[in-house]
N, C-alpha and C positions, 0 to 999 in steps of 0.2 A: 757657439762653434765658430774656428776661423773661418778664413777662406780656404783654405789647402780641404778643409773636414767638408765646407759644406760642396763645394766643387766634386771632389769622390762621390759622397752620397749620391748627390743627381744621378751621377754618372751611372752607378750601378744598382739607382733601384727603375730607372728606367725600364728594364727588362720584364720588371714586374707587373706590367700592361698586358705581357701577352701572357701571361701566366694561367689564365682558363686553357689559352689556344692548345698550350704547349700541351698539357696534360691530355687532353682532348686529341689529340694526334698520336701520341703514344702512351695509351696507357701503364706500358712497362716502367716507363720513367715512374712512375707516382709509387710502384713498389720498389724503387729503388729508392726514391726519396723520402720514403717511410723508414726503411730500415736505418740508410744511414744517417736522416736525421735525430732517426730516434737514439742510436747510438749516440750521434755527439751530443745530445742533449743528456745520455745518462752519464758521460763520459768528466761530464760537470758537475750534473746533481748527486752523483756520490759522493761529494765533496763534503756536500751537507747531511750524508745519511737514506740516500730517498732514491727512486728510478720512477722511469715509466712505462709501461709495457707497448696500450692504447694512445698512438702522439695523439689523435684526435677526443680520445673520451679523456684523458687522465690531463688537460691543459683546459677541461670547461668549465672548471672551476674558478680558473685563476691562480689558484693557490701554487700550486709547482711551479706555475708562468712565473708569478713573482719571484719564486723562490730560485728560479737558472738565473733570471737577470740579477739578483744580488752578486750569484757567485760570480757572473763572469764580468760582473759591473765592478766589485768591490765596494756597489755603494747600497747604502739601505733605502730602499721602496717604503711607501707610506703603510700605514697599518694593514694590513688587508682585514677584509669582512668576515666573520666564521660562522655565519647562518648558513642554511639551505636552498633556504631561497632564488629562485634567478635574478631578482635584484640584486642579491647578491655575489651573485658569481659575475653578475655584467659587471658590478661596480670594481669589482678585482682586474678582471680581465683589461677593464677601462684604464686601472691605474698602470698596470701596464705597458698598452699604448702609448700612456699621454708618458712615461716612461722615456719609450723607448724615439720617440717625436722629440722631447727635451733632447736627444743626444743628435737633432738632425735632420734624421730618416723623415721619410716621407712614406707616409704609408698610402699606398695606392688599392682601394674598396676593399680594404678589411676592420672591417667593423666588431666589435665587442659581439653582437649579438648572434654572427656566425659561428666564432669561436665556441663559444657557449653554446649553441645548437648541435654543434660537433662538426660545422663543416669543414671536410676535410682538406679542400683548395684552399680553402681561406686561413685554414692552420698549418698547411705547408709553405702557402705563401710567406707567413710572418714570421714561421721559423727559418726560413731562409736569409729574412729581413735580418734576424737576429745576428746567423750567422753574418754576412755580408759586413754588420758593423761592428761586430765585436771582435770576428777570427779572420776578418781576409783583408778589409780597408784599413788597416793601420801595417800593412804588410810594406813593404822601401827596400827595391834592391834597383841601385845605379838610378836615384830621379825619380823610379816609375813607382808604382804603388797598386796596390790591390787587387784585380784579376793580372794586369799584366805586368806589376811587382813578383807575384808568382808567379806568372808564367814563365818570367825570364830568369827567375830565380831555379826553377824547377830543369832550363834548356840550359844554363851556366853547370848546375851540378850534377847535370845527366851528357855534358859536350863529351867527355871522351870515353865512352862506353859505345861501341858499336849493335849495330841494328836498333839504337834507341834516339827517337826524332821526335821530341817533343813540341808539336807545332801550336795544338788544343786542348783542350780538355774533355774530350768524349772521345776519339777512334784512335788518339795518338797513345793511349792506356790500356788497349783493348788486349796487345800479346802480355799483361805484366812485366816485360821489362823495364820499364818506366819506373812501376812501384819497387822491386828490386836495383835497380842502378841506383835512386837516393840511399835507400840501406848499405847496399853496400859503400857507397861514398863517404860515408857518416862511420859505418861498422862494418868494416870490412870481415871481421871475425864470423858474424854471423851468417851470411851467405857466400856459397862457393859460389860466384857469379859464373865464373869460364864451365859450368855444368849447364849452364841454363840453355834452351832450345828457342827460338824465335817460335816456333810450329807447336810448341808446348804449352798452349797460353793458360789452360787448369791450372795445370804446374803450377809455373808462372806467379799466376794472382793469389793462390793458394799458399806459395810459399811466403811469400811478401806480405799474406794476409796476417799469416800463422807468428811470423819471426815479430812482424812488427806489435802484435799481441802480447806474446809472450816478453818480450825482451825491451820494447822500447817503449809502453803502456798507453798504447794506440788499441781502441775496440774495434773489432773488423766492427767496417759498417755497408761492407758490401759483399756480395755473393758473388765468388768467381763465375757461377754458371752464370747467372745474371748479365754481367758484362759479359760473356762471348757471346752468350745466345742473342744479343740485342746489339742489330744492326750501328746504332749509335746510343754509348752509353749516354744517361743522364749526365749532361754537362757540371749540373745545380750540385748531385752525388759525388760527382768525381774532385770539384773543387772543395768541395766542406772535406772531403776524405784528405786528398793531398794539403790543405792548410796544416790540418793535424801533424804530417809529416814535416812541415816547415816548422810550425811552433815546438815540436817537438826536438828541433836537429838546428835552431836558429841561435840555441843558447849555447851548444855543446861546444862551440868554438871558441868562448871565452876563456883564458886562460886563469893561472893563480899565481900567488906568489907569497913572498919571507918565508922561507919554511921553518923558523925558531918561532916569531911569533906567531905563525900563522897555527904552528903546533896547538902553541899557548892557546888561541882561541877557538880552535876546535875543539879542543878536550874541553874545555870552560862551557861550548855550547853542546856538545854532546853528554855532558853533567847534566845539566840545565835541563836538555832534552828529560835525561833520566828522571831527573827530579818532578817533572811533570808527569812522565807516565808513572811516577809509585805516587804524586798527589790524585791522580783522577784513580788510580786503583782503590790507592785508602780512601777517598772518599766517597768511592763505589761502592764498598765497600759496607762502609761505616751508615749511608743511605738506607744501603738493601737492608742490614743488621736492623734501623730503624724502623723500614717498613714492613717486616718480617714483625718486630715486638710491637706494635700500635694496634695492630687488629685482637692481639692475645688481652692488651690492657682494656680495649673496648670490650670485650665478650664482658657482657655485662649479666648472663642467664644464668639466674639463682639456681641453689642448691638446695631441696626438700630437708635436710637434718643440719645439725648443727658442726658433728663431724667432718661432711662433704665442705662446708663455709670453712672449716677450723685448716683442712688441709688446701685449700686455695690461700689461703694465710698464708699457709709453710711457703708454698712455691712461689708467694709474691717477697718473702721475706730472700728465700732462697737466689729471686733473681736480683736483688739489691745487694745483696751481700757478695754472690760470686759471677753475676753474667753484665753488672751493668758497669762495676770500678774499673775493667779490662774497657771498657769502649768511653767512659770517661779518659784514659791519657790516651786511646786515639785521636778523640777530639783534638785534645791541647796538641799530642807531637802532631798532628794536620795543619795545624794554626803557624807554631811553629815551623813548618817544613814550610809554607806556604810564605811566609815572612822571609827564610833565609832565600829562596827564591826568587822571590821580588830585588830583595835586595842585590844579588848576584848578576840579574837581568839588567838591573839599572847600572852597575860598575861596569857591563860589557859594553854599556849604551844599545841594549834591546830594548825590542817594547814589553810594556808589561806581561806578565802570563795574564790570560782569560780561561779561567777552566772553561768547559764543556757546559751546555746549559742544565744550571737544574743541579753544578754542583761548585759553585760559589761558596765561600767560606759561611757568608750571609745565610744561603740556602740551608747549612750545613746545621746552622745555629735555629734557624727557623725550626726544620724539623726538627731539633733534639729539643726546641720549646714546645713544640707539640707534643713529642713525646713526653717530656715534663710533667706537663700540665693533662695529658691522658693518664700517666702514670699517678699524678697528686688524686685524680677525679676515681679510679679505679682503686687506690687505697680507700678513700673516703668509703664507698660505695661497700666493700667488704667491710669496712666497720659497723656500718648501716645495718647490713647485711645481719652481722652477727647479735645486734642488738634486736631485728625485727623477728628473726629465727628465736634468742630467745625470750623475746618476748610473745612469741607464738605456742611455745613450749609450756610455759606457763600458766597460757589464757588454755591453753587445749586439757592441762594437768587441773586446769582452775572447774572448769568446764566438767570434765567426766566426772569430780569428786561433787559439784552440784548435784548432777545428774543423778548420780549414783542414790543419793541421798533422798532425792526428791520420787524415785520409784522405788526406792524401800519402803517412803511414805504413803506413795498411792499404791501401793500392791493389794489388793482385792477393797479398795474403795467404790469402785463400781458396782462389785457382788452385794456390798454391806446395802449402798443406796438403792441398787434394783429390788432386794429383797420386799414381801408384802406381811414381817410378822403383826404388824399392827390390825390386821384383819382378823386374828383370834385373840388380842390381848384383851388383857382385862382392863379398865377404868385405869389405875396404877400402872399399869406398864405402858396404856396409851403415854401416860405423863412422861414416865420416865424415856418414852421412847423421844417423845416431842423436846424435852431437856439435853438429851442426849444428841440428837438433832443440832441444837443450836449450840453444842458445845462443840460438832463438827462442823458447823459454819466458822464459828469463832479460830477454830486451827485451820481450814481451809482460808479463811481471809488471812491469816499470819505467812500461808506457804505462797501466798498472792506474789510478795516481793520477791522468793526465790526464784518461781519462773520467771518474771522478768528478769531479774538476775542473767540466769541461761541463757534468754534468747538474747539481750545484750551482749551475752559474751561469746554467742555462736554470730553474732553482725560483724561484732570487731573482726572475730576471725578469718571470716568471711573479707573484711574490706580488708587485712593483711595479707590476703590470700596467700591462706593457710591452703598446703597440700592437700588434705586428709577433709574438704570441708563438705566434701559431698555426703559424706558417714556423719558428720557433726549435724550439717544442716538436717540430715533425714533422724538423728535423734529427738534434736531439736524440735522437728515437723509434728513428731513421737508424741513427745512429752505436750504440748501446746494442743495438740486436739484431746489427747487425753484428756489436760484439765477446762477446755470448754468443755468438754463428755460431761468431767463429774461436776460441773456448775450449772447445766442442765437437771441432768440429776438430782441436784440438791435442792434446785427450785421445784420439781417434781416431787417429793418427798414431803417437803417441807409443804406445799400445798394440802397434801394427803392427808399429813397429820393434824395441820389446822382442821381440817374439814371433822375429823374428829375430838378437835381439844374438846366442846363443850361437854364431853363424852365422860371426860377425866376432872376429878373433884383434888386430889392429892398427889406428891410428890415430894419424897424425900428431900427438905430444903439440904441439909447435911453435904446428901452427897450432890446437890447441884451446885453448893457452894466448894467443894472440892475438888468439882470438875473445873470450874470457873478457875479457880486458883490454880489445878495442875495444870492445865492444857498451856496457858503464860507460861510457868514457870518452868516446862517439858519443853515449850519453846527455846525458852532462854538456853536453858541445856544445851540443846543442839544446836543452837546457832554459837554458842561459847565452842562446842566443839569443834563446830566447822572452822572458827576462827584460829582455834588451837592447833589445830593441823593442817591450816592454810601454810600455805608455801609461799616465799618474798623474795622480791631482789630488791637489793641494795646497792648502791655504787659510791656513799659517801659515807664517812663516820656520824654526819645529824642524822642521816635518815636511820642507821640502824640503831642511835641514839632513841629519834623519835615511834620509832616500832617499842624499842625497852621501855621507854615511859606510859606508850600507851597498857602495854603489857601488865606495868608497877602497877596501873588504875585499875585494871584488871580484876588484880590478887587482890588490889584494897574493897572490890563490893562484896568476897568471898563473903565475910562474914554474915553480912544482911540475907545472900541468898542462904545460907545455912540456915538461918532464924525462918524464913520463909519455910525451906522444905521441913522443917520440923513443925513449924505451922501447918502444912498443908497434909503431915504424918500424923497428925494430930485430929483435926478433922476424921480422916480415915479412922480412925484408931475410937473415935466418938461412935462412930457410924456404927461400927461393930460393935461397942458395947451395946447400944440399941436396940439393933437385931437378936441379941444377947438375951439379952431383958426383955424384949413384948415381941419376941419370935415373930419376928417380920419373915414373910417369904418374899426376900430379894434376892433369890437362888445364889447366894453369896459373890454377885459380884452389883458394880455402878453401871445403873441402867446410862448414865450420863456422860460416862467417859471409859476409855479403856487401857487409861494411864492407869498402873497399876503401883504400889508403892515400892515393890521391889523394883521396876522398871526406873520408877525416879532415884533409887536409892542406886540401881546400878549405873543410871546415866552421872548422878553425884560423883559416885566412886570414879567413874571414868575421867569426867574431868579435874580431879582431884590427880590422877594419875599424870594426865598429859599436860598438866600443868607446869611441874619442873623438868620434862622434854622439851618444853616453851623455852625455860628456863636456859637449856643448856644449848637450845640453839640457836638462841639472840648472845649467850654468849660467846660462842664458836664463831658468829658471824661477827660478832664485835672485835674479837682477835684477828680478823681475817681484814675489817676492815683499818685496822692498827697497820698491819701489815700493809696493806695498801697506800695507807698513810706515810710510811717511814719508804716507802721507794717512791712515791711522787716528792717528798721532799730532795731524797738524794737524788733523783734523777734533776730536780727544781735548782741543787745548789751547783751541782755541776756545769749544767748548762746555763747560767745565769754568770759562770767565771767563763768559759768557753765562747760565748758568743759576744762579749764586749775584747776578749782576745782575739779573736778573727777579727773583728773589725778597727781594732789598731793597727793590728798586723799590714792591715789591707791599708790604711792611713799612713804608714808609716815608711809601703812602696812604695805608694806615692810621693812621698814629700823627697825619697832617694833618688826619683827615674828627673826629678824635675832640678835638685839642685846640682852645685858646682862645686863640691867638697873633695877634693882630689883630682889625680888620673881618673878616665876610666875606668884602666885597671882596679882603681881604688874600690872604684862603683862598683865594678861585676863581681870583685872578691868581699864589699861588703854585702852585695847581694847575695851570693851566696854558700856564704851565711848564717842571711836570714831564711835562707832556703833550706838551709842544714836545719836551723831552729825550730822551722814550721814542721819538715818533715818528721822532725825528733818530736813533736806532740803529737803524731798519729794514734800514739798508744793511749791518750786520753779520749779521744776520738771513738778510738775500738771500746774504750772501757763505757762513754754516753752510749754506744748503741748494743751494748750487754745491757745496760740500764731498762733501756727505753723495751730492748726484746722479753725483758723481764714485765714491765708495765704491758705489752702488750698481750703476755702472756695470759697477764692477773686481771684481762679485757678492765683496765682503769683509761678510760675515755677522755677526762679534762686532768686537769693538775694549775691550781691556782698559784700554785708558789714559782712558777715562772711563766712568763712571755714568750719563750722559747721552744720552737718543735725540734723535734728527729730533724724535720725537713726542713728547717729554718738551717740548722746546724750543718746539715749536710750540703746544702746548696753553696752557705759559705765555704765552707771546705773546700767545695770543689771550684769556686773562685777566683779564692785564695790562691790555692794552686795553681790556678790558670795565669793568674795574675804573675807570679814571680816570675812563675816558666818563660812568660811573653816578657816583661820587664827585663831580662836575666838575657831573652834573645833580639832585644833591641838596643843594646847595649854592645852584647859582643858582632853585631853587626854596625856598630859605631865602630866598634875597634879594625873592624875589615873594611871599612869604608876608610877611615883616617888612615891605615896602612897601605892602601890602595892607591891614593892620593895624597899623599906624604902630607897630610895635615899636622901641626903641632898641636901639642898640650896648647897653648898660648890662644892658638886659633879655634880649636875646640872651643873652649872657655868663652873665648868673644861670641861663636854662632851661640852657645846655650844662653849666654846672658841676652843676647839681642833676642833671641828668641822667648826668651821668659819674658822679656818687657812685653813684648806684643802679646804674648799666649794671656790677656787682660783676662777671660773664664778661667785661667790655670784649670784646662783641663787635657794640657801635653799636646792641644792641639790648636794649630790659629786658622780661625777663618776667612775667607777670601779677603774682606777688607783687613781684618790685621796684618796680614802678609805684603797685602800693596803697602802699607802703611810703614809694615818694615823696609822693602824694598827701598822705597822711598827715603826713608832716613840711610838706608845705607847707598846713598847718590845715584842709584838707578831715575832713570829719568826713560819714562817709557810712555805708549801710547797704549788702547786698547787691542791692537793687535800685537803686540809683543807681548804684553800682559799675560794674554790668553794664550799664546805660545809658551810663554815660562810657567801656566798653569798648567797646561797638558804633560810636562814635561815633572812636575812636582806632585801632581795628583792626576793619574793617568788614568784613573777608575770615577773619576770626575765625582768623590763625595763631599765635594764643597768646604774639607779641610786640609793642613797640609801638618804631616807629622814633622819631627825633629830629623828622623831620619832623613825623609823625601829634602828638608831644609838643606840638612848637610854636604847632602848627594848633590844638591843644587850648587850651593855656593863653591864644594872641591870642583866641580865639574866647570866652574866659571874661573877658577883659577887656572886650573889645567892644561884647559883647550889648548895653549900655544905649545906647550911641551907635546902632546897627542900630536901633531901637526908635523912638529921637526921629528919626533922619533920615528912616525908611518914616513917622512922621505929619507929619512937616515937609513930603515932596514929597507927601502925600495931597491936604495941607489947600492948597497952590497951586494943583492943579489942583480941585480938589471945590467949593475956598470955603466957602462958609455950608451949601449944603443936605446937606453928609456923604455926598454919593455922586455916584459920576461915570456919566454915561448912554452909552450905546454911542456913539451918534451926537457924543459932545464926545473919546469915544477914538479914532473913525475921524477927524477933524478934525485930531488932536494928531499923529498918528502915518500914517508909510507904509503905502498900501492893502498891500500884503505883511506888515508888523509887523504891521497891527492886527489882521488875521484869525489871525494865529500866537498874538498875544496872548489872540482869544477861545476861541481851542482851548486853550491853558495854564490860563487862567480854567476851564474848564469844568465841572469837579469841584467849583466853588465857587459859592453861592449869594449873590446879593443882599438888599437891604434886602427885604420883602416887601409894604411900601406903592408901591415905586418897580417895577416890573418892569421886567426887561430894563438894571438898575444894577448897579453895584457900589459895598460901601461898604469902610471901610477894614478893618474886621477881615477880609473875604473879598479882598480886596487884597494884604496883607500876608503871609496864610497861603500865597496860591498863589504869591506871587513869593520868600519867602525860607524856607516853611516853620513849622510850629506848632512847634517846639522854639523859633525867635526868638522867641515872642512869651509 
């Protein structure tokens, strides 16, 4: 800080010692110095989006604290802290301080840890500090400066208005005439002054409250009642209010001027303007649209059928196909818009545009890679989906035909083995019973594997979680205690009978050896059958290959089992001759088994039947999967010419945006083009994704015959496109930069070629050392602070490269400067003439009542001659309209 800065400061924070006293002698002051601090504290934070209600709860954070001293500092505060904690709130509030100490101030016992507690003196106090050195001490009228710069500022603009004597700042405000004579001084329009009453002082403040509210964008920050009813207003209130009135009425009197050019660069910045409010719209826009579809592609809760999974397809295909290509060329025209932009800012010599936080191109692209990549993970997951559903469908269909099968077989097996007829048999039927016995051991131990089978395939179910697995499981539960039931039983039984073998002398060997042989071979039956009318998926031409082969093996043991059951027909057939012949009472049936031969002859017939149904549906699935075959090839061959075509296409912008083959002109008409060309392939594009909607159809999951997805193809696409569009608007923003700044073909050529030597990555862009590098060879002779100034000036979003563009804009703008220079005093001295300044009244003449008031809001920042007031001369001319680097 100088000496002029540190000398003020003393000066007026001295007061701030007696700051308990004050409070403490009139409590009405401290409700006055609530409100109207809090007002010019919101007066600022709206700047940034934010207010405050509580000055003392809503500043214990730090976080607001930091966030006023930015806006009215211009400069950025250290990180702040975003925990809870009070170490964390002190260590904000601290950064503050030591803040607002850097600028000076002297802060007199107010400490971080008051703030933070909520004390209210101690947060009035520093808001005052704030005030003091950011709104009242840079205040210079005639020498003097900050309370009594205003003061005399305030008695100069109120001298000729009668009954009004500004001598203080608390009883000389008290009738509102005070706060009415600067309005009207300033805007006369607004207040009938010769209406106002000295004795009226409501009125008065109320009216001055109201006007300067409304009309000049002053927040009341005081209560009329307040000030009458209190003997002497708050001094601290009354100056932070009337500064407001000076910064607000300090600028107005700066004048404008050229009214042809000055046309010219209104309209140029009221474009500009536009162009940013339909960039933060679209990219508002195009945001929310993102953040609206992210949480739909996340809904990740499956669908109980395979239908419910089949129509979540439809509508993910549907939003590909018609809700997401419309917000693809938003992206690109944003990019676009946002480029011509830049560029238009940079030939006015503005500063760059900064969108709004959160909506950065960068930002713009982040989320639509989220989106992306939620979008690739949610396709994925429906395919998943459709193969786990039906492969549920399946194991469920696999599962009941088990099932089914395995209680046809134990249906009254419990009755057979609880029965007690061995207690009246004879010697012979004990036999046959005990024979009979271990011939239902021997089929009970073959149905062994089938329940396991079952319960296997009610777990899978079970870990697929399958919908329906409460019913599966409790069949399951079913069938499992059942067969411990009949393996109890069986050992039961089977004890029983031993206990009586010694009992039995004989036993038809015949029919034990045709038990023996049917029960196997009644086996084999039904488990052929189960096989025969097992149900399969396929997804490739081997497997439904290797199903038919297994199938061929099948048909090939036909024969042997035919020799068998005529074998085991044949026994039978012995058996009954025997009976035949020495009249056996075997009440005509096998005490052994209760496989009958009609039974085996009809279980023959059966599989004999469903044999060529095998037949004809390995070959229906073979056709089916031909079929599948002949669309992953064509889907395989198209996409394998398409995706090395997008990526030369993409090769080949590049090799055009970087050489030197013609005009311009040449370039943006060979571009496009190649623009016509690309877009003239869409219909091959449209025709991959009938392909691909056709393979999705026919759920075909891999496809060997290319490397190529939908998504691969489509990502290029949309690239591709991107690419031209930006290539195509970097280019014709070369052409509006060389017209702008009468560069030649000649000199083009030279910046591209200097520029391609250095661009060593050729990747269109040089970074910081190639560029000094260039500079360097093109005779700059510079230090590290110019350096960095012609950095700022070439890459103003500081990403440590510098485009062709930013190159060009450099070097016209380095040629230019001295033409810039003569023509702002050539159109001065037209309008000015002889006396070297132009007065308000000859700009609102020159130019449309809408210009000229936009004009003296642009002017504002800048001061006039100071013999002329309410003028402008040319150096304050020049600076507001092209900037102090022109001059």
């Amino acid at each position: 800080m100088d000496h002029y800065d540190s000398q003020q400061t003393n000066d007026y924070m001295q007061p701030e010692e007696d700051w308990d006293r004050d409070l403490l002698l009139d409590p009405a002051w401290e409700k006055q110095q609530r409100k109207t601090f809090t007002a010019w504290c919101n007066s600022h934070l709206r700047k940034a989006g934010t207010q405050i209600e509580n000055i003392e709860e809503d500043f214990r954070d730090g976080l607001k604290l930091m966030l006023l001293l930015e806006v009215i500092s211009g400069e950025r505060l250290a990180k702040p802290e975003r925990g809870k904690m009070r170490v964390h709130k002190i260590s904000n509030v601290n950064k503050a301080l030591d803040f607002i100490a850097s600028k000076g101030v002297k802060l007199v016992s107010i400490g971080a840890e008051e703030i933070v507690d909520g004390n209210v003196k101690m947060t009035l106090g520093m808001i005052w500090t704030i005030i003091l050195r950011f709104a009242i001490q840079d205040i210079s009228v005639e020498e003097t400066s900050a309370k009594e710069g205003l003061l005399l500022w305030c008695q100069r603009k109120t001298a000729p208005y009668k009954n009004v004597n500004i001598q203080n700042f608390h009883i000389s405000w008290k009738d509102g005439l005070g706060f009415c004579a600067l309005i009207h001084r300033h805007r006369p329009e607004l207040i009938d002054y010769g209406k106002l009453r000295k004795d009226d002082p409501l009125t008065n403040l109320n009216t001055a409250f109201d006007v300067a509210e409304k009309y000049l964008d002053i927040p009341k920050m005081l209560d009329a009642e307040d000030i009458v009813g209190t003997a002497r207003p708050d001094e601290k209130a009354i100056m932070t209010y009337v500064s407001s009135f000076y910064h607000a009425f300090s600028g107005a009197q700066k004048a404008e001027t050229a009214a042809n050019r000055i046309c010219k660069v209104l309209a140029v910045n009221q474009e500009n303007e536009q162009l940013m409010e339909d960039y933060e719209k679209l990219a508002s826009d195009l945001l929310e649209w993102i953040r609206r579809t992210i949480p739909w592609l996340e809904n990740r809760v499956p669908e109980n059928t395979m239908h419910a999974m089949q129509q979540k397809l439809e509508d993910f295909r549907d939003y590909r196909r018609l809700h997401k290509p419309p917000k693809v060329q938003e992206k690109c025209q944003l990019e676009i818009n946002f480029n011509t932009l830049q560029t238009k800012l940079r030939l006015s010599n503005r500063p760059a545009f900064m969108p709004s936080e959160g909506r950065m191109v960068s930002d713009i692209n982040n989320a639509w890679g989220c989106l992306e990549q939620v979008e690739k993970g949610y396709e994925e997951w429906l395919l998943n989906e459709i193969r786990r559903l039906e492969r549920l469908d399946h194991l469920a269909e696999k599962f009941r035909q088990k099932a089914s099968i395995h209680e046809a077989w134990t249906d009254g097996k419990e009755t057979m083995l609880r029965q007690k007829d061995y207690e009246t048999a004879t010697l012979s039927e004990i036999k046959a019973l005990l024979k009979k016995h271990e011939a239902f051991e021997s089929d009970l131990a073959a149905h062994q594997d089938r329940v396991e089978q079952i319960a296997a395939i009610a777990q899978e179910l079970n870990e697929l979680d399958y919908y329906d697995s409460p019913s599966v499981n409790a069949r399951c539960q079913k069938i499992c205690d059942q067969w411990d039931n009949l393996g109890a039983l069986t050992q039961k039984r089977r004890e029983a009978l031993e206990r009586t073998e010694k009992l039995l002398e004989t036993i038809d060997q015949l029919y034990l050896e045709y038990a023996k042989r049917a029960a196997p071979f009644n086996n084999w039956m039904e488990g052929a059958m189960e096989d025969l009318q097992d149900t399969f998926i396929v997804h490739t031409i081997e497997e439904i290959q290797g199903l038919t082969t297994a199938h061929e093996q099948f048909k090939a043991t036909l024969p042997d089992a035919d020799k068998e059951r005529l074998a085991i027909l044949g026994i039978h057939n012995e058996v009954s001759k025997i009976v035949q012949t020495y009249h056996v009472n075997m009440a005509g049936t096998n005490p052994y088994t209760t496989i009958t031969p009609q039974e085996i002859n009809g279980k023959w017939d059966h599989v004999r039947q469903l044999v060529p149904r095998r037949d004809q549906a390995l070959t229906e699935e073979h056709a089916r999967q031909q079929h599948n075959e002949r669309l992953r090839k064509q889907f395989g061959a198209q996409a394998n010419v398409i995706g090395p075509w997008i990526q030369t296409k993409m090769e080949e912008i590049g090799r055009i945006s970087i050489e030197m083959h013609g005009t311009l002109e040449d370039q943006l008409s060979h571009l496009r083009q190649y623009e016509k060309s690309i877009v003239n392939y869409k219909p091959k594009i449209d025709q991959l994704e009938g392909d691909h909607q056709l393979i999705q159809e026919a759920l075909i999951f891999d496809n060997k015959h290319t490397n190529y997805t939908m998504e691969h193809i489509r990502v290029g696409w949309e690239q591709l496109l991107t690419t031209i569009a930006r290539t195509i608007n970097e280019v014709e923003n070369q052409i509006l930069t060389r017209d702008a700044k009468g560069i030649s073909q000649e000199q083009m050529n030279e910046f591209r070629a200097s520029f391609n030597h250095f661009d060593r990555k050729k990747t269109g862009m040089m970074d910081t050392d190639d560029f000094r590098a260039c500079l360097i060879s093109m005779g700059y002779n510079m230090g590290e602070a110019e350096f960095a100034r012609i950095m700022s000036i070439v890459d103003p979003n500081r990403l440590g490269v510098v485009t062709f563009q930013a190159f060009i804009d450099f070097m016209s703008r380095e040629t230019a400067d001295t033409d810039t220079a003569d023509q702002v005093m050539a159109s001065f001295k037209i309008l000015a003439g002889d006396k070297n300044y132009i007065t308000m009244d000859e700009l609102r003449r020159e130019l449309p009542p809408d210009q000229a008031e936009y004009c003296i809001a642009r002017m504002a920042p800048y001061t006039g001659p100071d013999s002329v007031p309410g003028a402008l001369d040319y150096m304050s001319f020049s600076t507001a309209l092209y900037g102090e680097s022109d001059l």
